[in-house]
ZAMARGU-4260 file (C-alpha; in steps of 0.2 Angstrom, whole numbers, plus 5000, padded with zeros to 4 digits):
<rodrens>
0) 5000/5000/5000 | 5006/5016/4999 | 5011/5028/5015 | 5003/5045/5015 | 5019/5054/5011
5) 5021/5073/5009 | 5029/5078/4994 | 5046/5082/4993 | 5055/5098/4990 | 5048/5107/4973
10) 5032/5099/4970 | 5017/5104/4979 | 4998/5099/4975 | 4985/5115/4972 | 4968/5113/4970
15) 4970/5095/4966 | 4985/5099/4953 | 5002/5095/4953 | 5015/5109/4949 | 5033/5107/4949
20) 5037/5124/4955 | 5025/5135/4948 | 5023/5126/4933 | 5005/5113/4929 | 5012/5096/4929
25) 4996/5092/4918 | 5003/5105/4906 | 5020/5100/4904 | 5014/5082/4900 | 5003/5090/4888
30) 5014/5101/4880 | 5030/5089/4880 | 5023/5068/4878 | 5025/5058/4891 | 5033/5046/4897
35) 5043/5064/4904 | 5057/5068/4916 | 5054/5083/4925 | 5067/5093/4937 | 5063/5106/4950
40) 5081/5120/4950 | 5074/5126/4966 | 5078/5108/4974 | 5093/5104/4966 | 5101/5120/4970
45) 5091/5121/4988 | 5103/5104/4992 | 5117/5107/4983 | 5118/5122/4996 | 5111/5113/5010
50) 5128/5104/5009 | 5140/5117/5007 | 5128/5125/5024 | 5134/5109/5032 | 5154/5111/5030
55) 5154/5128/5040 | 5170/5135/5038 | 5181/5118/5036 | 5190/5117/5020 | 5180/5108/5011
60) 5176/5100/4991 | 5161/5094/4985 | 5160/5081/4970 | 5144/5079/4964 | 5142/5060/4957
65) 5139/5063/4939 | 5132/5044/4939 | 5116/5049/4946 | 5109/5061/4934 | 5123/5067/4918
70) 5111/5079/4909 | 5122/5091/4904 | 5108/5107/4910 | 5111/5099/4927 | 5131/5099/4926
75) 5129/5116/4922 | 5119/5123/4935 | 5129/5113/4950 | 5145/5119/4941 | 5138/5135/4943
80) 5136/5132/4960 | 5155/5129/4963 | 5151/5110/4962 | 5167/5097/4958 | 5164/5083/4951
85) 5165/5062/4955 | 5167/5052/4936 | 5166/5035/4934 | 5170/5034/4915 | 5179/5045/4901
90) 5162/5048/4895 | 5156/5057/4912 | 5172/5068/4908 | 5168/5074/4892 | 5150/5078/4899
95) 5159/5087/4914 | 5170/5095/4901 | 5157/5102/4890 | 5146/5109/4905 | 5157/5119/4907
100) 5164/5111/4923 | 5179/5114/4932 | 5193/5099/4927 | 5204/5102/4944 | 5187/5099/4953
105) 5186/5082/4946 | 5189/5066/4953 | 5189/5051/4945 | 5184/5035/4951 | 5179/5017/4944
110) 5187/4999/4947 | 5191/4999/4928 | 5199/5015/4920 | 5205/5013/4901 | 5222/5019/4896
115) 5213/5032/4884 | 5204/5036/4900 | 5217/5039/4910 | 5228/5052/4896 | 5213/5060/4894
120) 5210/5066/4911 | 5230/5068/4912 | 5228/5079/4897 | 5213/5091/4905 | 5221/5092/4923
125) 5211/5082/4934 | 5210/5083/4953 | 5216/5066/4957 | 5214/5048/4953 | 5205/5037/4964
130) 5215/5020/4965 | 5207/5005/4967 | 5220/4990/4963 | 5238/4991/4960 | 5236/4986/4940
135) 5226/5002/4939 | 5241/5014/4950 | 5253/5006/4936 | 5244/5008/4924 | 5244/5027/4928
140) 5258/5030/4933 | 5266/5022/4915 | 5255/5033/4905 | 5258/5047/4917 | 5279/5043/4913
145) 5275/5043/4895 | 5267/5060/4896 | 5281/5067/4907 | 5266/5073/4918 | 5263/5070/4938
150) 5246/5060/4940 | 5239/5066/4959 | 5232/5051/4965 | 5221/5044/4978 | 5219/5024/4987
155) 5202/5021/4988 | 5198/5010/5005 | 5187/4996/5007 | 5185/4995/5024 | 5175/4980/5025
160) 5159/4991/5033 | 5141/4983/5030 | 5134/5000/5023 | 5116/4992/5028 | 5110/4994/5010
165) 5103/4986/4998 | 5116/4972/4992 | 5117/4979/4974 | 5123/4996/4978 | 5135/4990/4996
170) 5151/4994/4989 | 5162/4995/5006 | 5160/4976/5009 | 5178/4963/5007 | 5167/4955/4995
175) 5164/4971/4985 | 5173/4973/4968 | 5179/4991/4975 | 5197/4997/4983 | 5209/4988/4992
180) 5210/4984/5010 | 5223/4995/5023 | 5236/4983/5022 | 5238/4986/5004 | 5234/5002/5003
185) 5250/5005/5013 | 5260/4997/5002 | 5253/5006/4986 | 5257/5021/4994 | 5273/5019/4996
190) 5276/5013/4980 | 5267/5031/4975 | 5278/5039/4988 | 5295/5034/4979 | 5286/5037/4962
195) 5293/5050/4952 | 5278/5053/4942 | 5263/5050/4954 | 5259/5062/4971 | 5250/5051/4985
200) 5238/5067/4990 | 5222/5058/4999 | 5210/5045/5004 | 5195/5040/4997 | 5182/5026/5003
205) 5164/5022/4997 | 5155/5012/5007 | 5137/5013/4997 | 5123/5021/4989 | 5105/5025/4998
210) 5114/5025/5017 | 5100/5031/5027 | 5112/5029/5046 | 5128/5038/5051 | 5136/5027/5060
215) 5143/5016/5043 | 5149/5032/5037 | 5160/5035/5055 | 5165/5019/5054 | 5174/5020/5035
220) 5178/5037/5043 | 5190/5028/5057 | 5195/5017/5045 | 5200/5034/5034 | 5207/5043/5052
225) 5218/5029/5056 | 5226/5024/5040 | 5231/5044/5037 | 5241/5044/5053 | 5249/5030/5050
230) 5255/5037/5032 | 5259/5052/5040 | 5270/5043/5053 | 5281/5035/5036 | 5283/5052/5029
235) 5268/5054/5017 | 5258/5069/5016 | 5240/5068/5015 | 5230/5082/5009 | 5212/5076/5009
240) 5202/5065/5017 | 5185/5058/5002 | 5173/5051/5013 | 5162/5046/4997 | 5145/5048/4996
245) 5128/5037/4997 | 5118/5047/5009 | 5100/5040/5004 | 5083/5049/5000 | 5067/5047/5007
250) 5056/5037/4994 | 5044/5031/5009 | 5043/5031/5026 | 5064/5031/5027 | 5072/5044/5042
255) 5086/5051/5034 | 5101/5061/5043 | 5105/5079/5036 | 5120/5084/5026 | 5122/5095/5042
260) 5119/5080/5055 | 5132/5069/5047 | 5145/5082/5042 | 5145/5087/5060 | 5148/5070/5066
265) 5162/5067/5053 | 5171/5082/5056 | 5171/5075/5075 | 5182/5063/5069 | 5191/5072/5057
270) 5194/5089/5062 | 5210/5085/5072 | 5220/5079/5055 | 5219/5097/5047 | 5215/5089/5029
275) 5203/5095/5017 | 5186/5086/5016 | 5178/5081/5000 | 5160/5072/4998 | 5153/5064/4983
280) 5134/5065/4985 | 5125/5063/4972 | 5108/5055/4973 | 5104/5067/4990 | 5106/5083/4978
285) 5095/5075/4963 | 5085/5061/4969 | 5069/5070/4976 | 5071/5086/4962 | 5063/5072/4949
290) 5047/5065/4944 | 5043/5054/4929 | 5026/5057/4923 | 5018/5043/4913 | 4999/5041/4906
295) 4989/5024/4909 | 4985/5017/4893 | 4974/5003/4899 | 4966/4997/4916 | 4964/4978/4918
300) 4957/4967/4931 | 4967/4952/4934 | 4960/4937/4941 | 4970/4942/4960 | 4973/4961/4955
305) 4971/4976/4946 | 4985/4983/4932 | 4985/5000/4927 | 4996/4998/4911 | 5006/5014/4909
310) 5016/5020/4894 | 5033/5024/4905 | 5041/5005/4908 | 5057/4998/4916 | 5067/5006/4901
315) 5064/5023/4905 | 5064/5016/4926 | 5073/5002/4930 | 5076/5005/4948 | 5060/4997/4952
320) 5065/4979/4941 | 5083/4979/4944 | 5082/4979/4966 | 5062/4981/4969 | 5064/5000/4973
325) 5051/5007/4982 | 5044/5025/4974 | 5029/5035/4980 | 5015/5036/4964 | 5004/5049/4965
330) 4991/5056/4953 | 4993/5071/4944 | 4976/5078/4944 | 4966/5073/4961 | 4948/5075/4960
335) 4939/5075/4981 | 4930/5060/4986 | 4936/5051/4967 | 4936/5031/4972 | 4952/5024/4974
340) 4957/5005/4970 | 4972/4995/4972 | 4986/4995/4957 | 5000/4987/4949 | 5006/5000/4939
345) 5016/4990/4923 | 5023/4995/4910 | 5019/4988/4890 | 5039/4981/4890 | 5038/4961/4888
350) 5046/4957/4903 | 5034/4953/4920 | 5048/4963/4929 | 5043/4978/4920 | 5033/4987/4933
355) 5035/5004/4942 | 5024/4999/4959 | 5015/4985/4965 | 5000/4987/4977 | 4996/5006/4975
360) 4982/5013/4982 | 4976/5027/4968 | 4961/5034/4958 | 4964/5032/4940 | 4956/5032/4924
365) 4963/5028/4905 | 4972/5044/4900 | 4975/5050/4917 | 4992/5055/4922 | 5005/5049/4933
370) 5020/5054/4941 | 5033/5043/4948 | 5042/5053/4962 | 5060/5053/4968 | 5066/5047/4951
375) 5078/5062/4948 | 5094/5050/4953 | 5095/5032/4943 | 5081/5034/4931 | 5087/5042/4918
380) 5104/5040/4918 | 5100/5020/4918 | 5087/5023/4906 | 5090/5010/4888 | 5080/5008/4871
385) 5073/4988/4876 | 5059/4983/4864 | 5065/4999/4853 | 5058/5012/4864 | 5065/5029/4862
390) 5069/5037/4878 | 5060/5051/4886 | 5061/5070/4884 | 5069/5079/4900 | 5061/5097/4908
395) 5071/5107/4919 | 5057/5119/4930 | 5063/5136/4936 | 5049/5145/4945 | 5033/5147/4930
400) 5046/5143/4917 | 5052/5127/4909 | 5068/5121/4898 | 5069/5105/4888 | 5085/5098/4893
405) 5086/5083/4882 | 5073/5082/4868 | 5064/5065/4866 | 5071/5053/4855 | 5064/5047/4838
410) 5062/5033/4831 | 5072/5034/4816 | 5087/5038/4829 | 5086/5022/4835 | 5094/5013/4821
415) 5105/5026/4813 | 5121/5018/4818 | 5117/5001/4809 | 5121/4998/4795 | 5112/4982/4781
420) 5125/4972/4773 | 5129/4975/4756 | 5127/4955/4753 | 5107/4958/4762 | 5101/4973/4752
</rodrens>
């Protein structure tokens, strides 16, 4: 069933309506199509700020996890906002890059960086590297020889922590793909150390994604504290501390800890070292600033429940079908005292995982619309062409005006990089 849940920050319901800001949600699904991503500014930059609040006066960088949502409109205004950024791949770079973003601001992680990955961000003058085996810090520091450069590097940590997540996004674990354990961390450092062409500068652990409890994050944080005391204690410098990100969102009836709350309780720890902090949230500035709108094609009553068969689907959400997510489903237009009934609401994708909420409680008719909340982290960016479905337009909202951010794909565009044999024409 679903909770009676407030909505979050940029959305409020007048008169039975849903606005985004300002602006009719009704309208913009009529106007643009749907299925249709819509963002609110106000809340992107309202948490963006909420955690720069949090750091006070402590030297501080925060790198905003381009993974969550890489429209280049949103690059921009966090960019504008004196945002850094955390990459995963050469393509987040390049997106970086033309947003206009700061490349000394970047940092880049991933547990499989390419050669041409890594001479690229040489070439632009990233931050630092975050390190996560001791193929990948050879790997860099040959290309950075080759290049007669310096690569500024970074160990990422896996401090075995269970980040109490969901298993698919628990990243800190000694089972987990990610980083390497103290032990060896030392020893990479001091390989760096004695490196002519790489610069040991910080830390960097990871611990999950959708953390909704501090005391994981202090936990990797000792883990952080006690390693860069010991590498002082041998003579190597440490600059920054990266605590990662993963501080969750509320999607239902989740309590989630402030930027402020667990900022405060990390520079408790930390404060003492004198090192810069960096932070790499991502789906805490995003997450709650989107909504997917979608239109119920058909209602049908199945022999134990009800479908509500929508035109979004687990290609343009996959969250839902890929760990059961939970998102709040609300109606766009709410008409008092309107029956409700209980839904499954599916999309038209031939798979019986495609479904974007099971069990909800809603009023709905064929041609009503729908929004899909919280779905302004891991929606779109996950979002694929399955059964040759074009993906959906994106709406950035400023006050009573809107932008299209991304323009929704045709379906001639879908096949414009295959090519027919000569042989089968």
């Amino acid at each position: 069933m679903t909770p009676d849940l407030d909505l979050p920050n940029g959305f409020v319901r007048q008169a039975g309506a849903l606005l985004c800001e300002r602006a009719p949600v009704a309208e913009l699904a009529k106007q643009h199509g749907t299925p249709l991503y819509i963002y609110s500014q106000t809340a992107i930059t309202e948490s963006f700020q909420a955690w720069k609040a949090a750091f006070g006066s402590a030297p501080h960088l925060i790198c905003y996890a381009v993974k969550a949502n890489s429209n280049i409109a949103i690059l921009k205004l966090l960019a504008t906002l004196g945002s850094g950024f955390d990459i995963v791949s050469g393509g987040e770079l390049e997106r970086v890059l033309a947003a206009g973003g700061d490349a000394s601001k970047v940092v880049f992680s991933g547990v499989g960086k390419s050669p041409a990955e890594i001479e690229r961000a040489l070439q632009v003058g990233i931050r630092c590297f975050n390190v996560e085996s001791a193929s990948e810090l050879q790997l860099i520091e040959q290309i950075a020889a080759e290049r007669g450069e310096i690569a500024r590097i970074s160990i990422r940590i896996n401090p075995d922590v269970d980040a109490k997540t969901h298993p698919y996004i628990s990243t800190g674990l000694k089972e987990n793909k990610f980083g390497v354990n103290a032990e060896r961390a030392l020893a990479l450092y001091q390989h760096a150390q004695s490196a002519s062409c790489l610069e040991p500068v910080g830390v960097d652990c990871h611990i999950g994604s959708q953390l909704t409890q501090i005391e994981p994050f202090i936990e990797s944080v000792q883990h952080l504290r006690n390693l860069v005391l010991e590498l002082r204690d041998s003579g190597i410098n440490i600059e920054h501390i990266d605590i990662g990100g993963g501080l969750g969102i509320r999607y239902a009836d989740e309590t989630i800890p402030s930027p402020s709350d667990l900022i405060s309780a990390v520079r408790a720890e930390l404060d003492s070292l004198g090192a810069e902090l960096m932070i790499e949230p991502g789906r805490s500035i995003v997450g709650n600033a989107g909504a997917l709108l979608t239109k119920v094609l058909v209602e049908k009553a199945g022999d134990t429940k009800n479908f509500a068969i929508v035109d979004a689907a687990m290609n343009d959400l996959l969250r839902p079908a890929l760990y059961s997510a939970w998102q709040n489903i609300v109606e766009v237009s709410v008409e008092e005292g309107a029956k409700k009934s209980t839904y499954d609401i599916v999309g038209p994708v031939c798979e019986t995982g495609d479904f974007l909420g099971k069990e909800r409680e809603l009023s709905v008719r064929e041609g009503d619309l729908l929004a899909v909340m919280g779905a302004g982290a891991y929606s779109f960016s996950m979002s694929s062409n399955y059964n040759s479905r074009p993906r959906a337009a994106e709406i950035l909202v400023d006050g009573s005006q809107h932008h299209v951010i991304r323009q929704r794909e045709n379906l001639s565009s879908l096949w414009q990089d295959e090519q027919i044999p000569e042989a089968l024409q």
